[in-house]
Residue frames relative to the residue before (quaternion, step in Angstrom):
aa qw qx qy qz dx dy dz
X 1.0000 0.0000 0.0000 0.0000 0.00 0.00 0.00
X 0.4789 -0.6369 0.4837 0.3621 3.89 -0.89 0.67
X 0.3747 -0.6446 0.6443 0.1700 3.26 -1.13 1.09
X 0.8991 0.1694 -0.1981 0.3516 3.98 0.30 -0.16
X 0.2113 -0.8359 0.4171 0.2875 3.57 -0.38 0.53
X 0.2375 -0.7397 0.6283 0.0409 3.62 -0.46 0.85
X 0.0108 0.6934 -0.7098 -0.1235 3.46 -1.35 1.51
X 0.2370 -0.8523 0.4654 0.0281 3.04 -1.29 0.77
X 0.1262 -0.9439 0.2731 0.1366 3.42 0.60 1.41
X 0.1612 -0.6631 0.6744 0.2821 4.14 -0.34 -0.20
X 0.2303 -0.6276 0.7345 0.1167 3.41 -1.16 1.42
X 0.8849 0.3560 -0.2224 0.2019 3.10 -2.17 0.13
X 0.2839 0.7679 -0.4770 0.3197 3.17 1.40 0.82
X 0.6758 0.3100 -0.3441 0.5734 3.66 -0.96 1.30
X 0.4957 0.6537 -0.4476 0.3559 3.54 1.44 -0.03
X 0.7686 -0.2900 0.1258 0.5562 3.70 1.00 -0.49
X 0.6151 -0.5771 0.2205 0.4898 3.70 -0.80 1.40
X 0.5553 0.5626 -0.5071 0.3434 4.06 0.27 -0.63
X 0.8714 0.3900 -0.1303 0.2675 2.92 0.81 -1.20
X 0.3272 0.6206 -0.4375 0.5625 3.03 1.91 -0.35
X 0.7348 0.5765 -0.2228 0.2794 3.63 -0.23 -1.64
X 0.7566 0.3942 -0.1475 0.5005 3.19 0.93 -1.31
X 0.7797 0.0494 -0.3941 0.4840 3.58 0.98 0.26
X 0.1438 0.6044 -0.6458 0.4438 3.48 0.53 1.59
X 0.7885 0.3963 -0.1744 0.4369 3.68 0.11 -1.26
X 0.7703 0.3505 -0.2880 0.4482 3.51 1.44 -0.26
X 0.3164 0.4615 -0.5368 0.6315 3.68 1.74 0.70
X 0.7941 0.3520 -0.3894 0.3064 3.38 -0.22 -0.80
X 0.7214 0.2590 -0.2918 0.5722 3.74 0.22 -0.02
X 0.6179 -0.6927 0.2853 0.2386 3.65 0.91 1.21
X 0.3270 0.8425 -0.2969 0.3083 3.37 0.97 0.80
X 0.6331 0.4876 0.0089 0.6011 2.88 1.77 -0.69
X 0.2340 -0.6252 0.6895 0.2812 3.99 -0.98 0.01
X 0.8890 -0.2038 0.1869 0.3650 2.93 0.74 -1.25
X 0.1954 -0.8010 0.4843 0.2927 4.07 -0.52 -0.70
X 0.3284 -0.6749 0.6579 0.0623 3.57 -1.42 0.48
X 0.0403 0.9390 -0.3415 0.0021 3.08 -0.75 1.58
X 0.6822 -0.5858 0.3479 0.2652 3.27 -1.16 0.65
X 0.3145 0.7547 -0.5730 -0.0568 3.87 0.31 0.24
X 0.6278 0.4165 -0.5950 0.2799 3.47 -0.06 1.02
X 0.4974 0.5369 -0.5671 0.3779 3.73 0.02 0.55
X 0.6415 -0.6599 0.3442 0.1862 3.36 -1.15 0.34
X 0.4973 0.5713 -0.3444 0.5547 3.09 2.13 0.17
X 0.3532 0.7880 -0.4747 0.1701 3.62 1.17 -0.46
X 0.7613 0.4552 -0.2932 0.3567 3.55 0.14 -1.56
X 0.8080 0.3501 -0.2723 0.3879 3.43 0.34 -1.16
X 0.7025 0.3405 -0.4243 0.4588 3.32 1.22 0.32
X 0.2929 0.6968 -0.5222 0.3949 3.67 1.15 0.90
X 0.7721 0.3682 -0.2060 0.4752 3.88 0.65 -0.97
X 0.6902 0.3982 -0.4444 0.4094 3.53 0.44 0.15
X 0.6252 0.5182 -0.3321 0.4798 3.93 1.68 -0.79
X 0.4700 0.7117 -0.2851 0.4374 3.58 1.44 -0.90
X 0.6576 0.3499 -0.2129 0.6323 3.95 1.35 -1.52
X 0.8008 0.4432 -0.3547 0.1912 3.00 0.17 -0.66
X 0.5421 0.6133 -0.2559 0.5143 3.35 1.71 -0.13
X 0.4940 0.6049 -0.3882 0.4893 3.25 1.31 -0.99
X 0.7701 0.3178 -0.2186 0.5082 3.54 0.15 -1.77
X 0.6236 0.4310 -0.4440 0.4777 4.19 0.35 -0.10
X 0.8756 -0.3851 0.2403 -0.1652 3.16 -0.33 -0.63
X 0.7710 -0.3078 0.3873 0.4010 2.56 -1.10 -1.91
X 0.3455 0.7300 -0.4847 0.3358 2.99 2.33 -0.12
X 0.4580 -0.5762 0.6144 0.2842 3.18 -2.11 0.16
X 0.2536 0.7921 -0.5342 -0.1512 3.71 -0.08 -0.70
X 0.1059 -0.8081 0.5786 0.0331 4.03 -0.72 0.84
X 0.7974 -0.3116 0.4165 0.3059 3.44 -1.72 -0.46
X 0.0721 0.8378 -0.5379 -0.0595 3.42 -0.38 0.71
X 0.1869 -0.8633 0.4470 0.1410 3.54 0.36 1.98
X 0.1794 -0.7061 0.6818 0.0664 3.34 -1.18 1.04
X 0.0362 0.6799 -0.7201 0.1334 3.51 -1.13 0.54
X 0.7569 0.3349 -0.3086 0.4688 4.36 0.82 0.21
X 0.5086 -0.6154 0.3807 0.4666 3.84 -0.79 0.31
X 0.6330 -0.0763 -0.7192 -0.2760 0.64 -2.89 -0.90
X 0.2574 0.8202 -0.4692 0.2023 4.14 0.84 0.86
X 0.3894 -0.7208 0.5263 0.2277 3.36 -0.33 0.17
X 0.4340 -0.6623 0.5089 0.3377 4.08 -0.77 0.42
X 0.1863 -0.7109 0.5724 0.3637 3.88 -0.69 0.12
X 0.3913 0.6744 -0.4461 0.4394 3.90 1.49 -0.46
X 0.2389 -0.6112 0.7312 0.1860 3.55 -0.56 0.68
X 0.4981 0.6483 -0.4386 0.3730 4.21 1.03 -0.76
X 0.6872 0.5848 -0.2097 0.3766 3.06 0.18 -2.16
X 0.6927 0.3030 -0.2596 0.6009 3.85 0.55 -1.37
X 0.5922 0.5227 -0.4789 0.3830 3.90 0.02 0.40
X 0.8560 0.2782 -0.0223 0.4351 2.90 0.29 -2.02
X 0.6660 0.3636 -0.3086 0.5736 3.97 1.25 0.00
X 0.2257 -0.7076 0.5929 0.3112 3.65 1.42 -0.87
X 0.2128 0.6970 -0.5528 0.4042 3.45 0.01 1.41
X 0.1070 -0.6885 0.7160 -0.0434 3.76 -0.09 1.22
X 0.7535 -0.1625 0.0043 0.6370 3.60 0.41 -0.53
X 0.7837 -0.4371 0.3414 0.2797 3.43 -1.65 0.33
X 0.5569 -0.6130 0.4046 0.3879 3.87 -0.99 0.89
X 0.5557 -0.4667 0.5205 0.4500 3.52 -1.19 -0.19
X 0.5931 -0.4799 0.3823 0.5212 3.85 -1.18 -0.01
X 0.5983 0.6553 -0.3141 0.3375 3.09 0.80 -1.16
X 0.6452 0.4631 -0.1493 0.5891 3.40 0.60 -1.35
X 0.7392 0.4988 -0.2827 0.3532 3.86 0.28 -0.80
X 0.5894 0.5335 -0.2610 0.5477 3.35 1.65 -1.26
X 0.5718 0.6120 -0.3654 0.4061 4.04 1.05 -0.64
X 0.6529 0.5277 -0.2654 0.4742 3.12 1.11 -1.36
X 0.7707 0.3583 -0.2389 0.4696 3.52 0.33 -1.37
X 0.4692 0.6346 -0.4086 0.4585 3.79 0.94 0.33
X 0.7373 0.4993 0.0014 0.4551 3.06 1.14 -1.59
X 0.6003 -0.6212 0.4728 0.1739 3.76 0.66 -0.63
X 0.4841 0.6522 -0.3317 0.4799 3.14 2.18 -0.56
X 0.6995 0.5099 -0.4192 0.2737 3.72 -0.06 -0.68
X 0.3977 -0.7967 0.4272 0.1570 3.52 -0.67 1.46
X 0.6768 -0.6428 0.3016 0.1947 3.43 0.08 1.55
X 0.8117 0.4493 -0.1293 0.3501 3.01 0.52 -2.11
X 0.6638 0.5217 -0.1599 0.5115 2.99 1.31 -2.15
X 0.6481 0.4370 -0.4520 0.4298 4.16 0.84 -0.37
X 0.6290 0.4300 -0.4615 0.4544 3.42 0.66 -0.86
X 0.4763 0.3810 -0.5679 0.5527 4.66 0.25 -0.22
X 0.8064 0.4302 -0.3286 0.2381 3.52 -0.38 -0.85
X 0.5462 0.5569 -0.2525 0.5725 3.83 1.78 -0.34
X 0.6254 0.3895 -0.2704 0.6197 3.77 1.08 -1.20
X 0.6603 0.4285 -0.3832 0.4833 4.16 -0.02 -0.83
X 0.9058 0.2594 -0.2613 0.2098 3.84 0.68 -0.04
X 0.3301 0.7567 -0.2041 0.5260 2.26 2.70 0.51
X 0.6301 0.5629 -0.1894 0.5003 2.99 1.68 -1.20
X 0.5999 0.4918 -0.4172 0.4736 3.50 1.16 -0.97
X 0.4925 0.6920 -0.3106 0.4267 3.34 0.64 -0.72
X 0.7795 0.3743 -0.0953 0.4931 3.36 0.31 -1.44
X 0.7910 0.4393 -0.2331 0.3565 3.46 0.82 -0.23
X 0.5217 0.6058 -0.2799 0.5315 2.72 1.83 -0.10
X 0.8483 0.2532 -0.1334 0.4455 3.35 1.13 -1.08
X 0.2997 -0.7367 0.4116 0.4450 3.25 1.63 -0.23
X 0.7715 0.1729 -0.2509 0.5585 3.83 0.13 0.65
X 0.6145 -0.5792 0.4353 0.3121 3.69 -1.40 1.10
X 0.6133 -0.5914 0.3809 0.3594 3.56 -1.26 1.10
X 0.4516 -0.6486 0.5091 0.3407 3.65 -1.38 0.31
X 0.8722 -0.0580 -0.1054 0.4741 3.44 0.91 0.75
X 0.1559 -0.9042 0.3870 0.0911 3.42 -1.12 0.57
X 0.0497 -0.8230 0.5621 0.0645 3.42 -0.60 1.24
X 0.4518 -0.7403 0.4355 0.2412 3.30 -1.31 -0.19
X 0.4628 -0.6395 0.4463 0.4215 3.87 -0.72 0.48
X 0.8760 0.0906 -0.1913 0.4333 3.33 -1.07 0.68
X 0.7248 -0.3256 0.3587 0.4899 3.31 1.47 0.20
X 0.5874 0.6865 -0.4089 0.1281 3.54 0.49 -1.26
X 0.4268 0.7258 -0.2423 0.4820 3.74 1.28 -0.65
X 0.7321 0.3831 -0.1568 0.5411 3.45 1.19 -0.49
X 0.6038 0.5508 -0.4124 0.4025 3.63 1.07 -0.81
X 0.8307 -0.1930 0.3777 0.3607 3.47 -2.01 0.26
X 0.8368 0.1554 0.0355 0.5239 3.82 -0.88 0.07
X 0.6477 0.2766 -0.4591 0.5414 4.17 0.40 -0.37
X 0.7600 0.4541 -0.4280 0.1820 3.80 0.43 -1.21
X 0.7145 0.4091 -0.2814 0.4928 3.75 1.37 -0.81
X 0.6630 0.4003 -0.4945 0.3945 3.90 1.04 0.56
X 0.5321 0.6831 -0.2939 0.4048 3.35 1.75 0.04
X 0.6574 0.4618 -0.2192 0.5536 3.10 1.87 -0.71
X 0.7709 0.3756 -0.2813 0.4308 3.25 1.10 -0.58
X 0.4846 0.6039 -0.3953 0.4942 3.29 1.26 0.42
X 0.6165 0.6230 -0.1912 0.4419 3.65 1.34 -0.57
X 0.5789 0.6864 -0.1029 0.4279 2.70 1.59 -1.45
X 0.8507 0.3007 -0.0273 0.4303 3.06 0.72 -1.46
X 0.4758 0.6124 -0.3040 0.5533 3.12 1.60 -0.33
X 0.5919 -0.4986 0.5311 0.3449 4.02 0.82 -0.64
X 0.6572 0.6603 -0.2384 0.2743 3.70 0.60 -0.94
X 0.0331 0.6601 -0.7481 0.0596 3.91 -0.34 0.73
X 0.0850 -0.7856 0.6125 -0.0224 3.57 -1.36 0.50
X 0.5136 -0.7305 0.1648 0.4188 3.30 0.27 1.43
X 0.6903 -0.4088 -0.0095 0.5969 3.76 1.21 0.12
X 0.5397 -0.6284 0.5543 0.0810 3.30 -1.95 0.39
X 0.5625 -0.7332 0.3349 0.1840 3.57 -0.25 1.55
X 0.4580 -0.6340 0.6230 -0.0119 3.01 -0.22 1.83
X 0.1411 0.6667 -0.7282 -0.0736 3.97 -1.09 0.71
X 0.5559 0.6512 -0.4352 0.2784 3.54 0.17 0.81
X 0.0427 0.8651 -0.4971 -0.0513 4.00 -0.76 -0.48
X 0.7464 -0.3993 0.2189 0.4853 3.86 -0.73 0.48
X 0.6136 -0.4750 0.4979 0.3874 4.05 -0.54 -0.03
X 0.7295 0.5775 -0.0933 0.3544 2.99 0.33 -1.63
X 0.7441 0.5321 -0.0712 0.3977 2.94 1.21 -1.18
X 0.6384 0.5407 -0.2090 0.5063 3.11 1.49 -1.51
X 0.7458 0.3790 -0.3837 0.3911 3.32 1.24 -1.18
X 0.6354 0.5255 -0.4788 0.3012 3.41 0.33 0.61
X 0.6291 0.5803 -0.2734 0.4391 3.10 1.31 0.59
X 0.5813 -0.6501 0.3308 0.3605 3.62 -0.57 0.62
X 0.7371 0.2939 -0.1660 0.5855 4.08 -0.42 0.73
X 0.2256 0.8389 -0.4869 0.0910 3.90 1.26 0.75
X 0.4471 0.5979 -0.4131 0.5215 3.73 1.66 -0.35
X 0.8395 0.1628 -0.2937 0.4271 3.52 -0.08 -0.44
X 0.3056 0.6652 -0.4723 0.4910 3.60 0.97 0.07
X 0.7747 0.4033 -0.2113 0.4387 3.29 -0.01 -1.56
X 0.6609 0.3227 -0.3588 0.5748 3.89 0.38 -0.99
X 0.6532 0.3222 -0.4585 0.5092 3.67 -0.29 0.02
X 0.4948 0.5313 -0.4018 0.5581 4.07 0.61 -0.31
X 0.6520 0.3887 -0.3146 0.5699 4.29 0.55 -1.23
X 0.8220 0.2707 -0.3008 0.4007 3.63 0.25 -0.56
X 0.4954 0.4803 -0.5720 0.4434 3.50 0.94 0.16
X 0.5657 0.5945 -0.4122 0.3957 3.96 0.53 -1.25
X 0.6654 0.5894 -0.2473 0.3855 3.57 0.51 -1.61
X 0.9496 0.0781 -0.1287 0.2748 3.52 0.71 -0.90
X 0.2126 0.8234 -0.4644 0.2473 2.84 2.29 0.68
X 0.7363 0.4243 -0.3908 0.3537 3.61 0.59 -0.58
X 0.5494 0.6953 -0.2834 0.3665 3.21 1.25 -0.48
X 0.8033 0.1915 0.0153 0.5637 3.16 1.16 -1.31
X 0.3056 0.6294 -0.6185 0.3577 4.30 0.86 0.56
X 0.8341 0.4458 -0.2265 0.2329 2.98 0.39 -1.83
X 0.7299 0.4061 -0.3077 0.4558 3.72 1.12 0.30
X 0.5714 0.3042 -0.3838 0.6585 3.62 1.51 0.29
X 0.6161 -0.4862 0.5556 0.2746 3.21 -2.19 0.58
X 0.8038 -0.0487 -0.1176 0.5811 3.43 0.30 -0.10
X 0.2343 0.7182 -0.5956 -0.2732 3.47 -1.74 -1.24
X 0.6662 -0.6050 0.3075 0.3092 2.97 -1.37 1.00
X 0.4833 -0.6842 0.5449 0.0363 3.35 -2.09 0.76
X 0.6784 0.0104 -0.1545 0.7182 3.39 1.86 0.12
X 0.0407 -0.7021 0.7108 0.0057 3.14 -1.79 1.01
X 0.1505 -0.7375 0.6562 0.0530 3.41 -1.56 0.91
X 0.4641 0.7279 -0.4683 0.1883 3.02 -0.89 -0.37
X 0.4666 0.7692 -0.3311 0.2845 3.89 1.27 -0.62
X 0.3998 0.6424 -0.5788 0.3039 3.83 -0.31 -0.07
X 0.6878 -0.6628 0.2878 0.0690 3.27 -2.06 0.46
X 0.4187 -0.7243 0.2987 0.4593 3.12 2.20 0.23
X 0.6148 0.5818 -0.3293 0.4184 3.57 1.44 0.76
X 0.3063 -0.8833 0.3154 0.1629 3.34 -0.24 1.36
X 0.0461 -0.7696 0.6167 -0.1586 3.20 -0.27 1.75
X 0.6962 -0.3371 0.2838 0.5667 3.98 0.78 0.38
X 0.1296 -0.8114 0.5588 0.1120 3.39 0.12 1.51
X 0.7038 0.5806 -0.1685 0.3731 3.38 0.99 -0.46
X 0.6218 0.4898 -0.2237 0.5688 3.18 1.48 -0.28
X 0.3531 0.7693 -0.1768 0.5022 3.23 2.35 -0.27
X 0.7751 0.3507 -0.1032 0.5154 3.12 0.42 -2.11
X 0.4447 0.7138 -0.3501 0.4126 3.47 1.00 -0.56
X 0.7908 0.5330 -0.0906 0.2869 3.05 0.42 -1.52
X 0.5017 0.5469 -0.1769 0.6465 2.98 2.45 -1.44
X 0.6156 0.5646 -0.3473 0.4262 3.86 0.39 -0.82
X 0.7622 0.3641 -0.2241 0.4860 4.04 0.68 -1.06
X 0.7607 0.5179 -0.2057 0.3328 3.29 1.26 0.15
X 0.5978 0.6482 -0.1271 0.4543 2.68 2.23 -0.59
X 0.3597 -0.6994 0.5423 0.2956 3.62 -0.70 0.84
X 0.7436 -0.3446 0.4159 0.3943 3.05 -1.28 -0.65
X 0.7973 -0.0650 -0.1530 0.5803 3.59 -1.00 0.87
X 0.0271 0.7489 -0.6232 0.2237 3.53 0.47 1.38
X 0.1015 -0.6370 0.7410 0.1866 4.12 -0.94 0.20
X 0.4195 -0.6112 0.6483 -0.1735 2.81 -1.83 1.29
X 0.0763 0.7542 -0.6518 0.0226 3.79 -0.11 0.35
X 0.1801 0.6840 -0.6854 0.1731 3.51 -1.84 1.02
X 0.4408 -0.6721 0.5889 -0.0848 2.69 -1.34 1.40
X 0.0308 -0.6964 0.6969 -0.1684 4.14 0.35 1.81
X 0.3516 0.7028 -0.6181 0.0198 3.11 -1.36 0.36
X 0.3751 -0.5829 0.6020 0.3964 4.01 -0.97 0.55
X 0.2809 -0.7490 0.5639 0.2051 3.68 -1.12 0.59
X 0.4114 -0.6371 0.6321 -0.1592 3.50 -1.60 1.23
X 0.4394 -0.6304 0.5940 0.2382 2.73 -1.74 0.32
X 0.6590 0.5273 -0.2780 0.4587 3.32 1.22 -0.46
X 0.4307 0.6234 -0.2749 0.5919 3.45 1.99 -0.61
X 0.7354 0.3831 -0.2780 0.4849 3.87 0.76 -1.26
X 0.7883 0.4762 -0.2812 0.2697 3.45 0.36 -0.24
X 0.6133 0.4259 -0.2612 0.6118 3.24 1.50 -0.44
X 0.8724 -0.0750 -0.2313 0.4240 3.60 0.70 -0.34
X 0.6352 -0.5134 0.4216 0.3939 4.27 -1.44 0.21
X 0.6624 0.3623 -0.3289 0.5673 4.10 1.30 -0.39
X 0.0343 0.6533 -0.7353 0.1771 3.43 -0.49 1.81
X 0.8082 0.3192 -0.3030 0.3914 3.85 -0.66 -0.57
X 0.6661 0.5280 -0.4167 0.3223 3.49 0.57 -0.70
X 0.4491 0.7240 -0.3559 0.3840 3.05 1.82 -1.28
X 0.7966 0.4480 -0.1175 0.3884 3.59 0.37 -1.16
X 0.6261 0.4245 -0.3325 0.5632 3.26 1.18 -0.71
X 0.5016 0.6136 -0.3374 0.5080 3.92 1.11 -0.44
X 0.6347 0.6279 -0.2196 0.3932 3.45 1.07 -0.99
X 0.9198 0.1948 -0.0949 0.3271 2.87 0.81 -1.48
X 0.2464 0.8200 -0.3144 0.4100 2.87 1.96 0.73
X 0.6727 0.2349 -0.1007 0.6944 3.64 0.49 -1.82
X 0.7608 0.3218 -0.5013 0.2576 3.73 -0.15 0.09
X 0.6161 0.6690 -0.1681 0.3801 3.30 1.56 0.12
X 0.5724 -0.5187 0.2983 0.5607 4.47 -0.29 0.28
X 0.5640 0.5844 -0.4934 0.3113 3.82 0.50 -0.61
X 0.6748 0.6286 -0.1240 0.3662 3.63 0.64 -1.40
X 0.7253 0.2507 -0.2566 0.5876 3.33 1.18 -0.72
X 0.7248 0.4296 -0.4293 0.3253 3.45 0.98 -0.01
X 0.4526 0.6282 -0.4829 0.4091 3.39 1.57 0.07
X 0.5332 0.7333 -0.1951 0.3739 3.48 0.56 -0.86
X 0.7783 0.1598 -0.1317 0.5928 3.05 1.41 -1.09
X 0.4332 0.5742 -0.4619 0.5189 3.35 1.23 0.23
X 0.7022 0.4407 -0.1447 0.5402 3.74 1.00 -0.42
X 0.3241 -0.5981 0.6881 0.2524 3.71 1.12 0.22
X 0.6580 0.4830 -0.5323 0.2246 3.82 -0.52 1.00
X 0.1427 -0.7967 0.5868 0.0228 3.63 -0.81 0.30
X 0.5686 -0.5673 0.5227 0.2858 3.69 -0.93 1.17
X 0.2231 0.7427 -0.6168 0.1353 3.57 -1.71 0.74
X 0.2393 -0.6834 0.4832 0.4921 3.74 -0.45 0.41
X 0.5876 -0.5200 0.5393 0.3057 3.08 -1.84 0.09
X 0.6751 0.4231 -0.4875 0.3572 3.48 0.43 -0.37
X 0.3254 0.7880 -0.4008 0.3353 3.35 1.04 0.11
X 0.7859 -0.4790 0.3456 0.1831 3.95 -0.89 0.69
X 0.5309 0.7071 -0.4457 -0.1394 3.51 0.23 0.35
X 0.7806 -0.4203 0.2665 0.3781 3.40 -1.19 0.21
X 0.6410 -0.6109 0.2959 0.3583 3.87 -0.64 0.55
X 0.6785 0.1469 0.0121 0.7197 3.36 1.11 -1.17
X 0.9373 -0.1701 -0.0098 0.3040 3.29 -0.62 1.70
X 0.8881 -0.1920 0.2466 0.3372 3.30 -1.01 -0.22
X 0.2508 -0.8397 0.4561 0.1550 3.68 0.25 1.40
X 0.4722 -0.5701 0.5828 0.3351 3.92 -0.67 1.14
X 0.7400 -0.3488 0.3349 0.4675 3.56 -2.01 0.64
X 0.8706 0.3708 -0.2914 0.1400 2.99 -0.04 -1.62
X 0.4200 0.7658 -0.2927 0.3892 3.36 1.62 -0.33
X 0.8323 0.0853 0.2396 0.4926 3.25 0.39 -1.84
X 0.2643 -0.7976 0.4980 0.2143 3.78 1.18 0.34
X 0.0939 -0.6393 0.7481 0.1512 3.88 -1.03 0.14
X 0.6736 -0.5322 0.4660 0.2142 2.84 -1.64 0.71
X 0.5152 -0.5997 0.4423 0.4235 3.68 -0.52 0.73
X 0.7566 -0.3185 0.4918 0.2901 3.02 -2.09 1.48
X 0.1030 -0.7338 0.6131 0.2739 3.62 -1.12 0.55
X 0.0353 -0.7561 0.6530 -0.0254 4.31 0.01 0.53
């Protein structure tokens, strides 16, 4: 039996049909914990009804909020493009300056968190089971305490909220420990900020690396010998497009990601690792690992 459960999210679903598609087919043949979505791009809706059925008839999938706040996006806050003058979102670069600075208008972010919470909600009729953020942003200065207080007041606890951090020790045993670590300073920074409005949040993340194929697998590997139990994973499958190439700069990896977890290597790492897929918001037991009957794991993948 797997001794560790391991969720493993795909960000940026609704970013563009390949990519919608391509990690549709990997929830469905249990590959996946879960996904994190995009509802500001313009592919969103029509890929709301097919992830919406497929969850119904799965399950156990997780599927959450995938906060954007950086381009070539558009605001849905009709506010945000007033009061910041945003036709379309800053670059990260330009966004991290702001939230460094004190610039980021509180009022007009918190319309711009609820207007994509709502897309969300309307799509699925009930608030996502969790929320992370593209590029991180969910974590910076000014998004993490207007994100929480916008939750707050709204009523809203989401079973938990994407931790990008993880033990030293740990990270440094992992490839990319410079950015690890800054994303490790901003997880610390806003753990108080953000515990108190999600039911849980995770204590290890992987998933970091440079979108350069050097053996994506020999990668994930690398995440697997490091990971504790109910570790989150983040990854980024997608079939590639033109419509995939134009909105975003990560096009091949997308695919080479793809054909990893949808492929024999992936399920046999896993078991070389004594691990097994599960959502995190899921139950665990006080002292360790929660027995089948407690907490189910997702089915062996073979």
């Amino acid at each position: 039996m797997p001794s560790r459960r391991i969720t493993l999210v795909a960000d940026d679903y609704g970013l563009a049909p390949g990519v919608s598609l391509a990690i549709r087919q990997l929830l469905a043949e249990g590959r996946l914990s879960g996904t994190s979505c995009l509802t500001v791009g313009r592919f969103w809706m029509e890929a709301a009804g097919p992830l919406r059925d497929l969850a119904a008839s799965a399950g156990s999938i997780e599927i959450g909020l995938h906060l954007c706040l950086t381009g070539p996006f558009a605001p849905l806050s009709p506010q945000l493009r007033v009061d910041a003058g945003w036709r379309r979102f800053p670059t990260l670069a330009a966004l991290i300056r702001l939230s460094l600075s004190r610039r980021l208008p509180p009022g007009a972010l918190s319309a711009e968190i609820e207007a994509q919470h709502a897309a969300f909600a309307a799509a699925f009729g009930r608030p996502p089971d969790f929320i992370d953020g593209h590029q991180h942003v969910h974590l910076l200065p000014g998004v993490a305490e207007t994100l929480a207080l916008t939750l707050r007041s709204a009523g809203l606890r989401p079973r938990w909220i994407r931790r990008c951090g993880d033990r030293p020790r740990r990270i440094l045993r992992r490839p990319f420990a410079a950015k690890s670590l800054a994303l490790q300073a901003l997880s610390l920074r806003s753990d108080a900020v953000l515990a108190g409005v999600a039911g849980r949040r995770n204590d290890s993340f992987c998933g970091i690396y440079d979108f350069v194929d050097r053996g994506y697998g020999v990668l994930f590997e690398r995440w697997l010998e490091t990971a504790p139990d109910r570790a989150v994973i983040m990854c980024h499958p997608g079939l590639v497009d033109a419509r995939l190439a134009a909105l975003d700069p990560v096009t091949g990896m997308r695919a080479v990601e793809y054909r990893y977890f949808a492929g024999p290597d992936f399920p046999a790492a896993l078991r070389r690792h004594g691990a097994a897929l599960a959502p995190f918001g899921a139950p665990a037991a006080a002292n360790g690992p929660a027995p089948a009957a407690e907490a189910p794991l997702r089915r062996e993948i073979g």
